[in-house]
Structure formats: structure tokens, C-alpha cells
Steps between C-alpha positions, in 0.01 A plus 500: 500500500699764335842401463809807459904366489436227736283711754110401532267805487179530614251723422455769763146586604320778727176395564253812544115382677349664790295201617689276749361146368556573129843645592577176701411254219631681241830525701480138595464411110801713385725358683381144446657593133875402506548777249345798707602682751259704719707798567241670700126630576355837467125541660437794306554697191772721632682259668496311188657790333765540770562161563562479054754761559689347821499142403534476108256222414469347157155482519204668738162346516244744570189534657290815354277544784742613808443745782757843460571451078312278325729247262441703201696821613717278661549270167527864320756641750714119468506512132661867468758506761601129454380387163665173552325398774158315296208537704236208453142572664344262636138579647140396509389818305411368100320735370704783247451826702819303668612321274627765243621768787733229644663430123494836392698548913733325328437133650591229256229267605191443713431212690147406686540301787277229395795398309630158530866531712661285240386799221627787731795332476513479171406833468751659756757353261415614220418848645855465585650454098290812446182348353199601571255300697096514520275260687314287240132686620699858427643456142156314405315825622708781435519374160167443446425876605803678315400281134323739316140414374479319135321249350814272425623279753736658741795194413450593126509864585806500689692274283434738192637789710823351665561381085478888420783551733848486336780320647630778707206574621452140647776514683453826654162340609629207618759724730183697595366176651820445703360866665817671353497860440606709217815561601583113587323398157752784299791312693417171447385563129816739488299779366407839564232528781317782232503180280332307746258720592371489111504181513272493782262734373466281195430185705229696680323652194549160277328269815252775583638530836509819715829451747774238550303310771267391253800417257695258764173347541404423123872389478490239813158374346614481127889447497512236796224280432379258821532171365 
């Protein structure tokens, strides 16, 4: 549990699934967790946006498939009116015509729900510091697709390129993995958001990369090893 001048916190979920048996197990497994707390359900993606305005959640886990607004206008929607609310997807959808729209929404994670409960619940927490989290199946193929084609080996490849970075420019990477924008990088960095965006733009062309998504994903893969 989170602990704040002697008061325990928990962290706040709205739960966002428009089938009644997921949404019942899910439920049932959140609040099984003596450090969540299952501030409501939304059965659709409009309700999920109203219900993130009227109830403040720390985190929402979202469907994408939902009858009225499907979770990636709703994750969209979320992320500009409350960007501290994180959404975390979590659906049975894998392949990367998802995938990327629901990052580039502004979600900082997607979940399948094949997942084992004790990962999701890893992954809800660390969703909640701000990192961003990918099912094991989804960083293996959405890197595989975004590496470009070469004959060296893609782990020699990508160490050579994160070594061309400088030191500034790792960090802003490593920031750009936490899903942080611009403007949050330039105040954590204390620098001028035109100075980030340079810096950005020299990640991209230096790792061959074409957007950011692709940059937070080379960065979970290369800076935080799995073990």
C-alpha cells in the first residue's frame, strides 16, 4: 500500500468492460488487492469518460471494444481533459492496428486478458508510477515489426544506437518511456520544451524511429532489461 503522513492510500480504479462476466471477475479481483480500490464501473466508452470526470480515478482499465465509444476515443478523450488519470487497456485484441491507436490515445499500457491476475497487478502499479506497461506477447511483436530490416542482429543493432545517444538524450528517452510529454520532460529536465522537442527529433532520427510510440517502446525493451 501507498503510505502519505500516516494515512494509507489506495489506488483508485474505474473499471471500463461491457461484458457482465469479465466485468464481475475483474471487479471481484480488484478488490481482492488490499491496495485497490474499485471506485466504480462504466459499461461503455462514454460512461467511462464521464464516470473519469465525476469520480477522479488514478487509474482506468479499458476495454477497446464497447458499444456507444469504443476505448480508444474514450482513452483519447481521458488523457486530454484529465492527463493524470493513466488509462491501462486491457483487452483480448493483440494484433497492432490496436495496439498503436490505444498508445498513441494516450494510454500508458495495454494489457490482454490472458494475463496472469498476479501480472495485472503488477502492472496496474506500475501504470500507476507512470511507467509504461505492455503484455509480454505485445512488446515481443510490436518490436519485432517496428525493428527495421538488417543483417545484424537486432540486440547488436539496438545497443549500437542507444550508445550513439548522448547523455541527455537518454534521459529524455527514458522520461519518454514513463509516457511523459514534452512539456512534463522540459519540467522535469528543467529545460525549454523547444529543447526537448530537438532532443526528440534526434532520438527518432539516431534509432531510425518514426514517432514517440516507437521510442517508449525501444526504451522499455533496451533501458529496463527483463531479468
Amino acid at each position: 500500500m501507498l503510505r502519505g503522513k500516516g494515512i494509507t492510500l489506495k489506488i483508485k480504479i474505474l473499471l471500463a468492460d461491457d461484458h457482465q462476466i469479465v466485468l464481475k471477475g475483474i471487479s471481484f479481483f480488484l478488490n481482492m488487492q488490499p491496495d485497490f480500490e474499485l471506485v466504480g464501473e462504466a459499461h461503455n466508452g462514454q460512461e467511462a469518460v464521464e464516470k473519469a470526470a465525476e469520480l477522479k480515478p488514478d487509474i482506468v482499465l479499458m476495454d477497446l471494444k464497447m458499444p456507444v465509444m469504443d476505448g480508444i476515443e474514450a482513452s483519447a478523450l481521458i488523457a486530454e481533459r484529465h492527463p493524470e488519470i493513466k488509462v491501462l487497456v486491457l483487452t483480448s485484441f493483440s494484433d497492432r492496428s490496436h495496439v498503436v491507436p490505444a498508445l498513441q490515445a494516450g494510454a500508458v499500457g495495454y494489457m490482454l486478458k490472458d494475463v496472469e491476475p498476479d501480472q495485472l497487478a503488477e502492472a496496474i502499479r506500475s501504470a500507476y508510477k507512470g511507467n509504461i506497461q505492455l503484455h509480454p506477447d505485445i512488446s515481443n511483436a510490436l518490436l519485432s515489426q517496428l525493428a527495421p530490416q538488417q543483417t545484424e542482429p537486432d540486440g547488436e543493432r539496438s545497443r549500437e544506437a542507444l550508445e550513439s545517444l548522448t547523455p541527455r538524450e537518454k534521459e529524455v528517452l527514458q522520461l519518454l518511456a514513463k509516457g511523459m510529454s514534452n512539456k512534463e520532460i522540459a519540467q522535469t529536465l528543467v529545460v525549454a520544451e523547444k529543447t526537448v522537442k530537438t532532443h526528440v527529433s534526434s532520438i527518432l532520427a539516431k534509432l531510425r524511429l518514426t514517432d514517440r510510440t516507437q521510442a517508449a517502446l525501444f526504451a522499455v525493451n533496451m533501458l529496463n532489461p527483463k531479468p
